[in-house]
C-alpha positions as CSV (number, residue, x, y, z in Angstrom):
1,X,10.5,2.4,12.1
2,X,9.7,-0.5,9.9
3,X,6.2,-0.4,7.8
4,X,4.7,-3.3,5.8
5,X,2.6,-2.7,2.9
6,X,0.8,-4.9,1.6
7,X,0.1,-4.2,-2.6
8,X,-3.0,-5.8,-4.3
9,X,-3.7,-6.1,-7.8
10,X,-7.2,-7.0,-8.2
11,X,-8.1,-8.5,-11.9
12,X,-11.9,-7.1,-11.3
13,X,-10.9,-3.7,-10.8
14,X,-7.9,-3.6,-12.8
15,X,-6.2,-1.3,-10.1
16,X,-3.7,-2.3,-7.1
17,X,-4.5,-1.0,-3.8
18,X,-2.7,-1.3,0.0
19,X,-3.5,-3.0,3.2
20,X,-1.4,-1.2,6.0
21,X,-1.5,-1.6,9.9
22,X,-3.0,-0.3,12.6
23,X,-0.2,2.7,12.8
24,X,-0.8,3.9,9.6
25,X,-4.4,3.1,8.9
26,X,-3.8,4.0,5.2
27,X,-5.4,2.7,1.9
28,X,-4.1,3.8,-1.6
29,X,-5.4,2.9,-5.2
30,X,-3.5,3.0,-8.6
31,X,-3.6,1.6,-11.9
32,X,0.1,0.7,-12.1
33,X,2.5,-0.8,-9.4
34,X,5.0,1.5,-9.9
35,X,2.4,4.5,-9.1
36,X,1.2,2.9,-6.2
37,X,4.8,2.0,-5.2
38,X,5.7,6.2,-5.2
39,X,2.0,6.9,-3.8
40,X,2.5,5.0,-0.6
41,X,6.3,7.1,-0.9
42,X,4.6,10.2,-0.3
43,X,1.9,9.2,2.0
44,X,3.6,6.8,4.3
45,X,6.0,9.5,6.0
46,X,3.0,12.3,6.1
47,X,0.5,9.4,7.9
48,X,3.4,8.7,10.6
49,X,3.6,12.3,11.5
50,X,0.3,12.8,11.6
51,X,-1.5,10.0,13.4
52,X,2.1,9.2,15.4
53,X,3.8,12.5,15.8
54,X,7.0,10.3,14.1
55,X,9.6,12.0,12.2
56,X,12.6,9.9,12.3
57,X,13.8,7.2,9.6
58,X,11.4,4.2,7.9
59,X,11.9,1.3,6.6
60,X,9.2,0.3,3.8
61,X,8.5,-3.3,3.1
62,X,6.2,-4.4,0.4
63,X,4.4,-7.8,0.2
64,X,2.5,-8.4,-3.2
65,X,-0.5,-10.2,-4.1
66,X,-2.6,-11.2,-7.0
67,X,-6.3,-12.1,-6.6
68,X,-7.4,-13.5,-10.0
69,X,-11.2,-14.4,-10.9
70,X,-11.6,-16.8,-13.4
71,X,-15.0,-18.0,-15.4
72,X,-15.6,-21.7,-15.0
73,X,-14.9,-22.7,-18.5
């Protein structure tokens, strides 16, 4: 099984955060990628088994995005 994750950093909260789908329903926060990277890790597997009775092998992919908000100057 194949999951996406989308990672967020967010300038205005200083934290990254996940968008998942549908199967996995799952938002995570941390102040580092690398956290939030090991976070989803952990969770990821746990959410599968849980909401899909799914045990077997996955295949994380992560997409990355920056949302910046700049001050007219």
């Amino acid at each position: 099984m194949e999951c996406i994750i989308k990672m967020i950093w967010d300038s205005e909260s200083d934290r990254w955060h996940t968008e998942t789908d549908d199967n996995l329903c799952m938002t995570l926060e941390a102040a580092s990628f690398d956290a939030l990277v090991e976070r989803v890790r952990i969770a990821v597997p746990e959410m599968l088994e849980l909401n899909c009775n799914y045990k077997g092998l996955i295949k994380l992919s992560f997409e990355t995005v920056r949302i910046e908000t700049l001050d007219k100057v």
